[in-house]
C-alpha positions, 0 to 999 in steps of 0.5 A, spaced: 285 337 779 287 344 777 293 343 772 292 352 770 300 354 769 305 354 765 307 348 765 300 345 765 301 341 758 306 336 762 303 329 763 302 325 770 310 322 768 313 328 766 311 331 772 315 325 775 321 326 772 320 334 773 320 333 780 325 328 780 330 333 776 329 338 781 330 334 787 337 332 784 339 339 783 338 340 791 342 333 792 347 336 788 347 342 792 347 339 799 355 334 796 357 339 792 357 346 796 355 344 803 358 338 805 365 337 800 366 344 799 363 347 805 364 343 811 371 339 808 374 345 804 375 338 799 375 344 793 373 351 791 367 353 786 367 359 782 362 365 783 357 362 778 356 355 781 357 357 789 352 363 788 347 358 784 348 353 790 347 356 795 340 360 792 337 353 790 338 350 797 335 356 800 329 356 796 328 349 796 330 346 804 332 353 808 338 351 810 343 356 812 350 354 811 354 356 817 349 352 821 349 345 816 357 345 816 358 346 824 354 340 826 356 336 820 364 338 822 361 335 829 359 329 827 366 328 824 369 330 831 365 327 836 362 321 831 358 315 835 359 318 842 352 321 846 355 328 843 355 327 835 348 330 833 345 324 829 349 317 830 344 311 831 349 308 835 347 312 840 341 316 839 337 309 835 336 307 827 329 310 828 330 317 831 335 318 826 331 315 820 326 319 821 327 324 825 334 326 823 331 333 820 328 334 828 335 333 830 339 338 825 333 343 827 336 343 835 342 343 834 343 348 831 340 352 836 347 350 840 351 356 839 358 353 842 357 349 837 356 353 831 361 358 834 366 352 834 365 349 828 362 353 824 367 357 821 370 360 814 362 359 811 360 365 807 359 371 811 357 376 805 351 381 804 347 376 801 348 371 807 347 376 813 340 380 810 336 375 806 339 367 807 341 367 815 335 371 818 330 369 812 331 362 811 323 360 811 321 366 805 326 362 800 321 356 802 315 359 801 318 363 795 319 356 791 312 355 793 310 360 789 314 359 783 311 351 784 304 353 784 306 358 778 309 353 774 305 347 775 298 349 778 295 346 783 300 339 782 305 344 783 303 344 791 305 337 791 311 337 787 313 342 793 312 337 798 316 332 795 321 337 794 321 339 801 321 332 803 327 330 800 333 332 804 330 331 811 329 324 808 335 322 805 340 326 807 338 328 815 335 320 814 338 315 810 345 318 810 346 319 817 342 314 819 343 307 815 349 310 813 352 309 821 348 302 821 347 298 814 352 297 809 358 294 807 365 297 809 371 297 806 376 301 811 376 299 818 374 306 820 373 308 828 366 310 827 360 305 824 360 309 818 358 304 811 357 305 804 349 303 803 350 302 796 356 302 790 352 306 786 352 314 788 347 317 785 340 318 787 344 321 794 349 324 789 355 319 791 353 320 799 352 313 798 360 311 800 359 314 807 364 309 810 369 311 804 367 319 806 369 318 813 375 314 812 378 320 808 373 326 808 377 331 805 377 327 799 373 330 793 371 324 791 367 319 794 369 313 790 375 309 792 374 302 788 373 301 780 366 298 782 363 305 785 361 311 783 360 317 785 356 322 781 358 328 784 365 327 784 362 327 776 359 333 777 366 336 779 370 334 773 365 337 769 366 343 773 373 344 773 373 342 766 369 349 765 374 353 770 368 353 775 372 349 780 378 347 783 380 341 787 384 342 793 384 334 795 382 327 794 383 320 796 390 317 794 390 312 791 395 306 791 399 303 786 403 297 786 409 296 781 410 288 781 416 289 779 420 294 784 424 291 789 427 295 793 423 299 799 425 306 798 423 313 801 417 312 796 414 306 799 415 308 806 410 315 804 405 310 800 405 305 806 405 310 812 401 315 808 395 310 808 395 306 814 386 305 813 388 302 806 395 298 808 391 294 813 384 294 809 390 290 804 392 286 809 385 283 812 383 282 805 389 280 802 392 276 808 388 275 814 382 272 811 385 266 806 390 264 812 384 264 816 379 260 811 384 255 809 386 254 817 379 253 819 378 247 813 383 244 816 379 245 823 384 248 826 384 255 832 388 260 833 390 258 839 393 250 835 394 255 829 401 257 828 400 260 821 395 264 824 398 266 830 404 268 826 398 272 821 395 275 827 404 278 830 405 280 824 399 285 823 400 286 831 407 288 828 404 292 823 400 296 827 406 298 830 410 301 824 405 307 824 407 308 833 413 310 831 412 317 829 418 321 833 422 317 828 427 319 823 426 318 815 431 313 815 429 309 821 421 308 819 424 307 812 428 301 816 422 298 819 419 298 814 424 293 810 425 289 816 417 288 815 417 286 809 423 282 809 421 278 814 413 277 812 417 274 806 421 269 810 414 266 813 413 260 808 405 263 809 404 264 802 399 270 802 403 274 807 409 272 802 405 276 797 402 281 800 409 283 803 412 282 795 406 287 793 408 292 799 414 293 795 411 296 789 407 301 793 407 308 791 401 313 792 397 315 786 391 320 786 
């Protein structure tokens, strides 16, 4: 094959690993400015790296931005129901894996949907006159300048360049991320992180963590996962080239606090999906392990009946939201000293541990 370019001297690996850079800048791209930026407002990005973003994602996938965040803002909105734009609950995990760039492609010529959900994307000069009307010329521009670089080789790294977003965004995301994974927040939606290491899909990978607070500019929320993205954006803010709006609060728990006060009211009433995910895992499922070693049933279990009040109860406190401040603050004490006085140990400590809840970001 005719390797004539200026980048002709590269081996087969190192054209591999070329490629692969390249498509990471796009992945980078796509989470940074379109989905976190764009679609959540979670930050603001400066002129350089907002500008070098949407030129890159132009050339490399045509993607216009008004069109990504609208039907992105969509699947939020009318997420796993027949009007989400690509939920494999409804539409099926194949034609979304692999069809999931067909899907984007016919809703963007939704014009309701485009209108409703697409404001406040860029409407400058640029966007207007070159990337809206001719999204297809960036396309064929970074085919060239493939070409160019590599020689004919370069016709193939085009391709996987192409390739990679509607494969892993439009397929693996909005597919196997609504379908297979693990969960740690009791969403309303099927959404699941596929895996705890973001980074080939630049943090995408903790969807069910995106969905649960997708405001957040970060994608993490357990000391095990990372989001690779969310490294790009402290890297940014650190050269002054972005600002972060929002992220996921995160609970601290002091041991050593005992009195329920207005700081533990907003960290407990503030992060409802984290409080009850506690509870599951905290409460719930060694009540329930223990009683079912013993072979007992709800139905003959009163230390589950008393676990499943006790979240029905929980549940409840977030109902009450024409309450006062004071009042929610004494709900919430009459909780936790009554979960204390149960003689079950795992809602005792769990109930211990609410005290020292306050909000960390």
């Amino acid at each position: 094959m005719n390797r004539m370019g200026l980048l002709s001297t590269l081996s087969g690996w190192q054209l591999v690993l070329v490629t692969l850079g390249l498509t990471h800048i796009t992945i980078a791209a796509v989470t940074i400015f379109l989905h976190r930026t764009q679609a959540h407002r979670a930050l603001d990005l400066g002129f350089i790296p907002s500008h070098f973003f949407r030129f890159w994602l132009w050339l490399t996938t045509g993607t216009v931005t008004r069109e990504w965040v609208a039907i992105h803002r969509k699947h939020h909105a009318k997420c796993e129901t027949p009007e989400d734009p690509h939920s494999p609950q409804t539409r099926g995990i194949n034609t979304v894996l692999w069809k999931g760039a067909l899907l984007y492609k016919q809703e963007a010529k939704n014009q309701e949907t485009l209108e409703k959900y697409g404001k406040g994307t860029p409407d400058d000069w640029l966007e207007r006159h070159l990337y809206t009307p001719h999204s297809w010329l960036g396309i064929v521009l970074m085919l060239v300048i493939d070409v160019v670089l590599f020689g004919l080789p370069g016709v193939l790294v085009w391709a996987v360049q192409m390739l990679w977003i509607p494969f892993w965004a439009a397929g693996v995301i909005n597919g196997l991320a609504h379908f297979w994974g693990y969960r740690n927040w009791n969403t309303t939606d099927a959404s699941t992180n596929i895996s705890p290491i973001g980074i080939l899909i630049g943090g995408e990978e903790l969807h069910n963590n995106h969905h649960a607070f997708a405001s957040s500019a970060r994608l993490s929320s357990r000391w095990y996962e990372f989001d690779i993205g969310w490294f790009y954006i402290r890297i940014l803010e650190i050269l002054g080239m972005a600002k972060v709006r929002k992220v996921a609060p995160r609970i601290r728990i002091n041991p050593n606090k005992l009195t329920v006060d207005f700081d533990t009211v907003t960290a407990v009433l503030g992060n409802r999906l984290q409080v009850l995910s506690n509870f599951a895992q905290q409460v719930i499922k060694p009540v329930t392990k223990s009683e079912l070693r013993h072979q007992a049933v709800l139905a003959e279990s009163q230390a589950l009946q008393t676990v499943y009040l006790y979240q029905q109860r929980l549940h409840q406190l977030w109902e009450r939201t024409t309450q006062s401040q004071e009042a929610r603050l004494e709900a919430v004490q009459e909780w936790i000293s009554n979960a204390e006085k149960t003689g079950i140990a795992a809602l005792e400590q769990f109930a211990h541990r609410l005290r020292g809840y306050s909000v960390s970001a």
